[in-house]
VOGU-3710 file (C-alpha; in Angstrom, 3 decimals, decimal comma):
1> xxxxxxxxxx> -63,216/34,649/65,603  -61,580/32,480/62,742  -61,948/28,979/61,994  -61,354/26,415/59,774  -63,315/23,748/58,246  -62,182/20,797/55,558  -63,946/20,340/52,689  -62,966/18,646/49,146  -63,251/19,104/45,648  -63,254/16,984/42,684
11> xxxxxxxxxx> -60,940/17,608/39,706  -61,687/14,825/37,260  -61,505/11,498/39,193  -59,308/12,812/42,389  -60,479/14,835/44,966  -58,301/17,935/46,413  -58,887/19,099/49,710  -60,370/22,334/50,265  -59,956/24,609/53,386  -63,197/26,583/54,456
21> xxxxxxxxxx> -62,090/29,446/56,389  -64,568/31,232/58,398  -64,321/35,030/60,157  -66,544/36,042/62,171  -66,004/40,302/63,067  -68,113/43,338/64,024  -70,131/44,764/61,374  -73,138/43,553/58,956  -72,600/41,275/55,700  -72,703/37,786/54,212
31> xxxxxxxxxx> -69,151/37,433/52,035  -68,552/34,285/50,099  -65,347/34,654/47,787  -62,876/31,537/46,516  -64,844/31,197/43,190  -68,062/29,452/44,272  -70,313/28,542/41,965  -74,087/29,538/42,399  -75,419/26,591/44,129  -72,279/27,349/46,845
41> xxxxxxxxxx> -73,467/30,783/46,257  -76,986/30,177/47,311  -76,088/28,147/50,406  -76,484/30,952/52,968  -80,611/30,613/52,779  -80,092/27,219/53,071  -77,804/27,188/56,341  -80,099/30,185/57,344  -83,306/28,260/57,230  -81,311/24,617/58,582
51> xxxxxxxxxx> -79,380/26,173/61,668  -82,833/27,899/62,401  -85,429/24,961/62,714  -82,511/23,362/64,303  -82,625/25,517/67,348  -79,134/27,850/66,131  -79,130/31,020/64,064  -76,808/32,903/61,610  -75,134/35,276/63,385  -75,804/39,233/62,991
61> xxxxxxxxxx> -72,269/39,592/62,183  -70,138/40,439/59,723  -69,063/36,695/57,854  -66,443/36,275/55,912  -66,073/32,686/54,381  -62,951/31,926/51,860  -62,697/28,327/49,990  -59,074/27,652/49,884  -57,288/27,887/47,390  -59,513/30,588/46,006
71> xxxxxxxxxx> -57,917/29,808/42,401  -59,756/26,597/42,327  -63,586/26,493/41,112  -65,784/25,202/43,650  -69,013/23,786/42,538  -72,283/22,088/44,078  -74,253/21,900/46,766  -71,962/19,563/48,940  -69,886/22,379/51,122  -73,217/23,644/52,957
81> xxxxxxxxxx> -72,179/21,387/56,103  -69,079/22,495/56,507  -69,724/25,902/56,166  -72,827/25,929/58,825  -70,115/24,203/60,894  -67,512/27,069/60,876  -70,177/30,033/61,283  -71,555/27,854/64,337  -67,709/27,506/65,704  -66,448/31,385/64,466
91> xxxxxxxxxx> -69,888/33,120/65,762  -69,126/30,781/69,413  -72,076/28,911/69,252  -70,749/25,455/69,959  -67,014/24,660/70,839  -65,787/21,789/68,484  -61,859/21,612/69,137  -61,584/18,764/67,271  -63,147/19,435/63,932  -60,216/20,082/62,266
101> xxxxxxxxxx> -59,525/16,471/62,026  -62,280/15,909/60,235  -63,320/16,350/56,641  -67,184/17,771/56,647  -69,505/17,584/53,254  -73,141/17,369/52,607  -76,169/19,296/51,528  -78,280/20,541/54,022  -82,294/20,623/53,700  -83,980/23,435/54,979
111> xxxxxxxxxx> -85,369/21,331/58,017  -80,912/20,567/59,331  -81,309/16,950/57,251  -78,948/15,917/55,019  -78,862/15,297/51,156  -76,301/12,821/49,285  -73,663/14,108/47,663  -71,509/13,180/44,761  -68,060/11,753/44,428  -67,463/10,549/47,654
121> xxxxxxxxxx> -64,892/7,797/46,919  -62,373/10,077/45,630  -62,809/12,679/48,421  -62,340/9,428/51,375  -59,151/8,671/49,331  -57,756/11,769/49,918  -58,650/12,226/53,306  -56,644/9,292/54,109  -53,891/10,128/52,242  -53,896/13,680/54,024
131> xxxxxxxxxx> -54,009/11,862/57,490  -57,456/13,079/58,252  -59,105/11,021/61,367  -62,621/10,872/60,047  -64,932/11,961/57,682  -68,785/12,958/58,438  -70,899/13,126/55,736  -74,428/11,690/54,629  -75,897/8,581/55,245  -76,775/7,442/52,005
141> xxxxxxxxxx> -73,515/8,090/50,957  -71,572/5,984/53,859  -71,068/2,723/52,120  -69,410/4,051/49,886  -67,097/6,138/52,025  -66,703/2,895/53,893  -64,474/1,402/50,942  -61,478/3,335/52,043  -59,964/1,239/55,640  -57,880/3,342/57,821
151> xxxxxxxxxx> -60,395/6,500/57,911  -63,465/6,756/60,464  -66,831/7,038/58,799  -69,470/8,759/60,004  -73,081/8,912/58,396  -75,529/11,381/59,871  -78,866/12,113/58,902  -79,258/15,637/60,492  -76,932/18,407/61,029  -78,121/18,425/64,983
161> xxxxxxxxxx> -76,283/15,159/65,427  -72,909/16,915/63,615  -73,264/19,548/66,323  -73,680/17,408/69,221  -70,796/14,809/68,359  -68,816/18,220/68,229  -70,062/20,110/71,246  -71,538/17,436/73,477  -69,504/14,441/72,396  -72,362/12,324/71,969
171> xxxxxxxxxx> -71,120/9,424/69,710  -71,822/8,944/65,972  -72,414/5,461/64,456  -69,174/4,127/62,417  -70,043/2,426/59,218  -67,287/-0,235/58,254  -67,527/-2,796/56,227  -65,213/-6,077/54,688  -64,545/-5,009/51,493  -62,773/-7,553/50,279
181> xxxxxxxxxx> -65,537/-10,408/51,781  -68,401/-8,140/50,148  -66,502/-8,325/46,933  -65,673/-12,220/46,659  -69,729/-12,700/47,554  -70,869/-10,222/44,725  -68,150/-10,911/42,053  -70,048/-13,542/40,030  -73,784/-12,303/40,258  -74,965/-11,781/36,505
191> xxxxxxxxxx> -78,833/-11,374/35,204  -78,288/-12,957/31,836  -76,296/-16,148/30,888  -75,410/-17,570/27,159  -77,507/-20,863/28,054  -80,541/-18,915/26,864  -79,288/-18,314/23,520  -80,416/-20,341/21,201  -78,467/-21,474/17,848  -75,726/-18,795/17,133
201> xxxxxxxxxx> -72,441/-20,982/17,710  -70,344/-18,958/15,232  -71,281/-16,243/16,672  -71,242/-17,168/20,495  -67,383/-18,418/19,484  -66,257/-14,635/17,636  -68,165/-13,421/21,475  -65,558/-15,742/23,095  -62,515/-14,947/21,133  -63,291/-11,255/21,757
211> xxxxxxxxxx> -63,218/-11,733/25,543  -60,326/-14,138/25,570  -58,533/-11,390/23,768  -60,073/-7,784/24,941  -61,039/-7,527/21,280  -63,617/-4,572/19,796  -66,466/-6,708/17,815  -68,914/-5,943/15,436  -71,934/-7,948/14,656  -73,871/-7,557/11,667
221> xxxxxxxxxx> -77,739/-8,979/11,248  -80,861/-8,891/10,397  -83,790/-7,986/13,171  -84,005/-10,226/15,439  -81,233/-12,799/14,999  -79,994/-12,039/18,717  -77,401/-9,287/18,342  -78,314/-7,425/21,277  -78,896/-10,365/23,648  -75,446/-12,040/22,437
231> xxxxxxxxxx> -74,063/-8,466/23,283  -76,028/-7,896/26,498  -74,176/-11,415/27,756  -70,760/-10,489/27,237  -69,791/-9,497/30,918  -70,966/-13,041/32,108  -68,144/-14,090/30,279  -65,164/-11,794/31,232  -62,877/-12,114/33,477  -63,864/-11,011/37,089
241> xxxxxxxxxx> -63,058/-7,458/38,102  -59,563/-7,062/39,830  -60,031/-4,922/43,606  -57,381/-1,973/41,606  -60,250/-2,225/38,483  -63,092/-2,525/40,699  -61,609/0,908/42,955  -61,269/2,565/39,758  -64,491/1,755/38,168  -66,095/2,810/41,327
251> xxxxxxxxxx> -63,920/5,976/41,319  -65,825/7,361/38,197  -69,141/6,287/38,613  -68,854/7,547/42,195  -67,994/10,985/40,404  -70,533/11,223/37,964  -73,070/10,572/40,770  -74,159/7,199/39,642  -73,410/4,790/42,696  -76,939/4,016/44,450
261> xxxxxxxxxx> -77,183/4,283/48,254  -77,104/0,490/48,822  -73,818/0,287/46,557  -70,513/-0,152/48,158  -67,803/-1,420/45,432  -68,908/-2,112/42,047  -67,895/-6,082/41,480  -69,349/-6,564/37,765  -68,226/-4,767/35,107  -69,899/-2,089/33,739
271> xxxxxxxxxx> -71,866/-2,482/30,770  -73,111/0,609/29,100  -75,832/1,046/26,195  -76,227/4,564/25,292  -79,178/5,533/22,665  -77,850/6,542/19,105  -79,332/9,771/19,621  -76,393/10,713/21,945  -74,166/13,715/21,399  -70,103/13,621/21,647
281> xxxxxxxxxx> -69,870/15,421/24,813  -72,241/12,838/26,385  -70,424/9,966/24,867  -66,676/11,249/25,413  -67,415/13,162/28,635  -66,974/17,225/29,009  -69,647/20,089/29,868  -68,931/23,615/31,571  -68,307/21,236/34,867  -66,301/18,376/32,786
291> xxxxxxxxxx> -68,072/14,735/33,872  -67,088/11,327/32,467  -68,929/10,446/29,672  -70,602/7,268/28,385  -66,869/5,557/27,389  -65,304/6,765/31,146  -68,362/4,920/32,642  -68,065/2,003/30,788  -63,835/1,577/32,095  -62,998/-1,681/32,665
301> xxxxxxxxxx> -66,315/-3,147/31,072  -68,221/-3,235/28,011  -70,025/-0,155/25,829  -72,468/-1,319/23,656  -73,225/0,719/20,688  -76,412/-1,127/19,424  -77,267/-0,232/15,494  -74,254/1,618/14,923  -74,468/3,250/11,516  -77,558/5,781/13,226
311> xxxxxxxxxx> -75,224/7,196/15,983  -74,337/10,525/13,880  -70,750/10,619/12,148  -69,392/12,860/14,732  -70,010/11,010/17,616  -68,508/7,904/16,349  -65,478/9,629/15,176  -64,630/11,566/18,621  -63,703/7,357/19,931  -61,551/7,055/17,811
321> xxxxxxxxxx> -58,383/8,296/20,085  -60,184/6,377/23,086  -60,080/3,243/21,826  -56,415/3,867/20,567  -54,803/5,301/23,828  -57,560/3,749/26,155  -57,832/7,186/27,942  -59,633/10,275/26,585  -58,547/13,691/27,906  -60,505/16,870/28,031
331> xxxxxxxxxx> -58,653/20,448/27,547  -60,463/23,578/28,589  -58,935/26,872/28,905  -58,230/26,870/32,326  -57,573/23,070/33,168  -57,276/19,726/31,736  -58,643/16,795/32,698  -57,881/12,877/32,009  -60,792/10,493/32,388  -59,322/6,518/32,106
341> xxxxxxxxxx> -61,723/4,893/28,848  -60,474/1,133/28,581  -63,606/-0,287/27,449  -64,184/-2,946/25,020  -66,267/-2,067/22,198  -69,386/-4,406/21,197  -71,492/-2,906/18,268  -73,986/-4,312/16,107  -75,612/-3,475/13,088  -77,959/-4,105/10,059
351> xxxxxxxxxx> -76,006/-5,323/6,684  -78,386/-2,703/4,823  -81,067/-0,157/5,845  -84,087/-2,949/5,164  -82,332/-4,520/7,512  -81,954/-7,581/5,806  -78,634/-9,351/3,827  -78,472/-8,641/-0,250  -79,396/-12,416/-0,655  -82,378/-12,391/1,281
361> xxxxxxxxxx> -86,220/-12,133/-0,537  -87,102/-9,901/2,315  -84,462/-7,031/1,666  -86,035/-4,402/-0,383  -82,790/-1,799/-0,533  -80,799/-1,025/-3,672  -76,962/-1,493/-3,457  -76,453/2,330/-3,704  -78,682/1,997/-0,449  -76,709/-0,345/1,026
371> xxxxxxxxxx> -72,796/1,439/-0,181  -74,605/4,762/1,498  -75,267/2,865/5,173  -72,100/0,740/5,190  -70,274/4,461/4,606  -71,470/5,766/7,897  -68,666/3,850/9,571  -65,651/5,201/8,390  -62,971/2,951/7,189  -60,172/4,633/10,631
381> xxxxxxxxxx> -63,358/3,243/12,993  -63,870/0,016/11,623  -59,634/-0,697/11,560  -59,732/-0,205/15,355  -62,616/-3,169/15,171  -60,969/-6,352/15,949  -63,388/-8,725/14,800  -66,792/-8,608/12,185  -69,354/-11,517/12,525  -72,260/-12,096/10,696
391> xxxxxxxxxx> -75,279/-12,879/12,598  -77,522/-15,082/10,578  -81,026/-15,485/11,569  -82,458/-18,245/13,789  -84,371/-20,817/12,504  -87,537/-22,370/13,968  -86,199/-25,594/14,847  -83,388/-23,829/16,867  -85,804/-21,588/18,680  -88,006/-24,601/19,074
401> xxxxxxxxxx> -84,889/-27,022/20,175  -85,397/-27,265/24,444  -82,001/-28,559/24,798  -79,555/-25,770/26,638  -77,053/-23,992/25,180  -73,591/-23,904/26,925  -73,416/-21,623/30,247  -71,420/-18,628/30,564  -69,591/-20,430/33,335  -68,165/-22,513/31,079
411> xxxxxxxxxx> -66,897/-20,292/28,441  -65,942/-18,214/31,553  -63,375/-20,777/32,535  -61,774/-21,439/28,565  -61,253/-17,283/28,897  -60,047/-17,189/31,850  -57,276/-19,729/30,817  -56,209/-17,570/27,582  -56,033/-14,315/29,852  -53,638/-15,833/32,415
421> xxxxxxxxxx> -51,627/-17,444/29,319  -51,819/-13,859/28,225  -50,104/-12,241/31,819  -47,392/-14,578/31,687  -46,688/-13,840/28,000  -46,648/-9,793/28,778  -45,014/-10,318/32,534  -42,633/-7,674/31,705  -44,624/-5,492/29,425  -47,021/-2,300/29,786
431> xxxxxxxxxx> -49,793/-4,324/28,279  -51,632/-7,664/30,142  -53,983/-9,021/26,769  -53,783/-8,934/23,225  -55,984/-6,440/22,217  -53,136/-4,034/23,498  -50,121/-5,560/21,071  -48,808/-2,460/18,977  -46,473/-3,855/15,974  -43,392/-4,280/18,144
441> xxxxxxxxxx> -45,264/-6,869/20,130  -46,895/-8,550/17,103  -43,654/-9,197/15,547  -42,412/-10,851/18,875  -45,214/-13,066/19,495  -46,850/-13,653/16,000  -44,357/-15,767/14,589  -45,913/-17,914/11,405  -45,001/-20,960/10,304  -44,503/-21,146/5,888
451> xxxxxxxxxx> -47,897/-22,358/5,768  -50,066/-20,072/7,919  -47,945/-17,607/5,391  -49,404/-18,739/2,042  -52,955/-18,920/3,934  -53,148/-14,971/5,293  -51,641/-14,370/1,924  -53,786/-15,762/-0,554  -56,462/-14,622/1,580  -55,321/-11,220/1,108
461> xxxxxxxxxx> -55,036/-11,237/-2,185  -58,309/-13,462/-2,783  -60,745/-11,178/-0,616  -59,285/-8,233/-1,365  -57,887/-7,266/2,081  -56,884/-4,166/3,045  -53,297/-3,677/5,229  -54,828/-2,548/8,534  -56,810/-6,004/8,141  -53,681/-7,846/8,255
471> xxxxxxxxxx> -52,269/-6,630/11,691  -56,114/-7,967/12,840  -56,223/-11,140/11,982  -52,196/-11,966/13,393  -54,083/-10,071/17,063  -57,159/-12,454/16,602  -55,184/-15,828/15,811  -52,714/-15,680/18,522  -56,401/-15,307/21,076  -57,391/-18,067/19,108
481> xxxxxxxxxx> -54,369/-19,884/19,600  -54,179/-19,175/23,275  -57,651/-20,281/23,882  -56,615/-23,869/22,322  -53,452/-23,385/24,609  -51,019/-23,935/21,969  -47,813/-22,141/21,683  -47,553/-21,233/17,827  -50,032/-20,019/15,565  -51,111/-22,738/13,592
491> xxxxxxxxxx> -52,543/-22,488/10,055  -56,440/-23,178/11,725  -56,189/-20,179/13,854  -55,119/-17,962/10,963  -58,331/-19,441/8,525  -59,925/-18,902/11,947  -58,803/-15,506/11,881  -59,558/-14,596/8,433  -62,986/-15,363/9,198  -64,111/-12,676/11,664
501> xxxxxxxxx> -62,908/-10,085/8,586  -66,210/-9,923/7,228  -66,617/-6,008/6,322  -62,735/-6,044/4,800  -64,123/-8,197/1,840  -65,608/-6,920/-1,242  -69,224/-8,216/-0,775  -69,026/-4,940/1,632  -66,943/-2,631/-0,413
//
């Protein structure tokens, strides 16, 4: 007897459906074809062992099982369900008429319990879409699933209760949940706040320009002057994650296996720290099986690159496209793949390898030290780096000083007012802050006045400014001058501006 069983399959952040046919015919044999991988490969002891201590067996039969479309790879462990499923229904075991309204994933144990699975967001999207009526698949995994309205969930824990909902219509437990109440309760939870910073106003200003505008930003400090907790404070200060961002977000970290079993929708943005000693394929995503890397998980949030100048030459130079088109995209022979990146860059670094500024007693490296170090950022990287601020260190009687800092709430609400200053401005345009503004846009909306004009160009000529540097600082004034709500660019934003330049001038070069 044939059957057939639906299953799904991830191809970079969308799922695909896949159909599991199953054959059961005289004769002796175990057949698995529609390019399984080995852990699909390997499934018959598993289902062997599960259907077993279940009280079922594998069938003495010939079995043919074919993933459709057998063009497609298949990979991982998560189609052992579905295919214990159809040899229970082919061999006659059970009689499920309605399972093909169903999609069916999850790894089995050998006892018949069920493991989690990855990329189950995706794979509930589809199902809807397709006009599936439910999808069973495990527990851990059903909040998740639950996201998606419009689709029955159904989270077992063993694949005896899959078999009786089937045979014996006994009734499985629905999970649903209000995503839209769970995210308003969640959205504004953060661990760390900018009221326990101490000193640093320049710098917590440069942190707040940056998020007002989507800006990349660079600080630059000695040990211990707070460049990772500034950094490590920045989501407190974005803007709250839209429902679309938050979907997508959850998308790829639902596809890379990274959403916990508690975890429904992700409602703060991600903020991602990877060690320098990361390769490119971990930081841009890829592998035999492609997964999102570092800058796909860190979408609609923050990556943190903490002492830049250590993360090897190569991997810094494989973001550079990211950061330009805000999407990296991953060609193999076969297939290609398009993982979304739109991540704001936060990086920090030493001014020399000491770690200490030239002018300070403690520094103890040469300037050919110091040229060799600043060199490990090429001068294409740093031009897609909005803003450079100079940490300075704190002093005791700002450590000492009990008085609080402003909150992130606060700065929260100033950003919030440049970023909806920002829709209106790009309504009708592909972009929605201005971070995004190509040259087109800049020449719209930068408009100076004669003496902003004589300011970004004697400052060019004075510090020695390089062109790229110019296109910068007209980005960073008109954040500046929508986060003092004013219309034009005045001659303060641009001096403003010209500020956050730091490694443009030749102190650096």
């Amino acid at each position: 007897m044939l059957t057939k069983i639906y299953g799904s399959a991830i191809h970079g952040v969308s799922a695909q459906t896949i159909t599991i046919e199953v054959n059961v015919d005289t004769g002796v044999g175990y057949y698995l074809v529609g390019l399984p991988d080995n852990a699909i490969k390997e499934s018959s002891f598993r289902i062997s062992a599960a259907l077993k201590n279940v009280g079922y067996k594998l069938p003495g039969k010939k079995i043919t099982i074919n993933m459709a479309p057998a063009d497609l790879r298949k990979e991982g462990s998560a189609y052992d369900l579905g295919i214990a499923m159809g040899i229970l229904v082919a061999s006659e075991q059970i009689k499920a008429d309605e399972i093909s309204r169903y999609i069916i994933m999850g790894e089995l144990s050998l006892d018949g319990s069920l493991q989690p699975i990855k990329g189950v967001l995706p794979i509930a999207i589809k199902a809807r879409e397709e006009g599936f009526k439910g999808f069973i698949l495990p527990k851990q995994n059903t909040r998740e699933a639950a996201i998606v309205n419009d689709l029955e969930v159904y989270g077992v824990e063993n694949i005896r209760e899959v078999i009786d909902f089937f045979n014996l219509g006994k009734s499985l437990e629905r999970t649903e949940i209000n995503t839209r109440e769970e995210f308003r309760n969640k959205i504004n939870h953060f661990p760390f706040d900018f009221s326990e910073v101490k000193g640093q106003e320049t710098a917590k200003r440069a942190m707040e320009v940056a998020a007002a505008g989507g800006h990349n930003i660079i600080l630059i400090g000695p040990p211990g002057s707070g460049k990772t907790m500034l950094a490590k404070r920045i989501p407190s200060i974005l803007p709250p994650l839209t429902l679309k961002e938050a979907l997508e977000t959850t998308k790829i970290h639902s596809v890379a296996g990274k959403m916990g079993a508690e975890t429904s929708l992700m409602t703060t943005r991600p903020f991602r720290a990877p060690h320098h000693t990361i390769s490119d394929v971990a930081l841009v995503g890829g592998g035999g099986y492609p997964q999102p890397g570092e800058i796909s998980l860190a979408h609609n949030g923050v990556l943190f690159l903490d002492e830049m100048p250590e993360f090897k030459r190569s991997v810094l130079e494989v973001m550079r496209q990211p950061l330009e088109d805000r999407e990296v995209t991953i060609s193999r022979a076969k297939f290609t793949i398009n993982y979304p990146a739109s991540f704001m860059l936060v990086a920090s670094m030493n001014p020399s390898p000491s770690g200490y500024f030239p002018d300070d007693p403690n520094n103890t490296s040469t300037q050919a030290e110091m040229q060799r170090y600043i060199n490990k950022l090429s001068g294409p990287l740093l031009d897609r780096i909005d803003i450079h601020i100079e940490v300075q260190k704190v002093e005791f009687e700002q450590l000492s000083d009990q008085r609080k800092g402003e909150s992130s709430r606060e700065i929260r609400n100033r950003v919030l007012k440049a970023r909806e200053i920002q829709e209106a401005r790009y309504q009708k345009l592909n972009i929605s802050y201005n971070a995004q503004m190509g040259a087109k846009e800049i020449e719209q909306f930068c408009q100076l006045d004669s003496a902003s004009l004589n300011l970004i160009k004697m400052a060019m000529d004075r510090l020695n400014l390089s062109a790229r540097a110019y296109d910068r600082i007209l980005k960073v004034a008109r954040t500046i001058a929508d986060l003092s709500e004013s219309e034009n660019i005045q001659s303060n934003h641009i001096a403003e501006a010209i500020q956050y330049r730091s490694l443009d001038r030749d102190f650096w070069k």
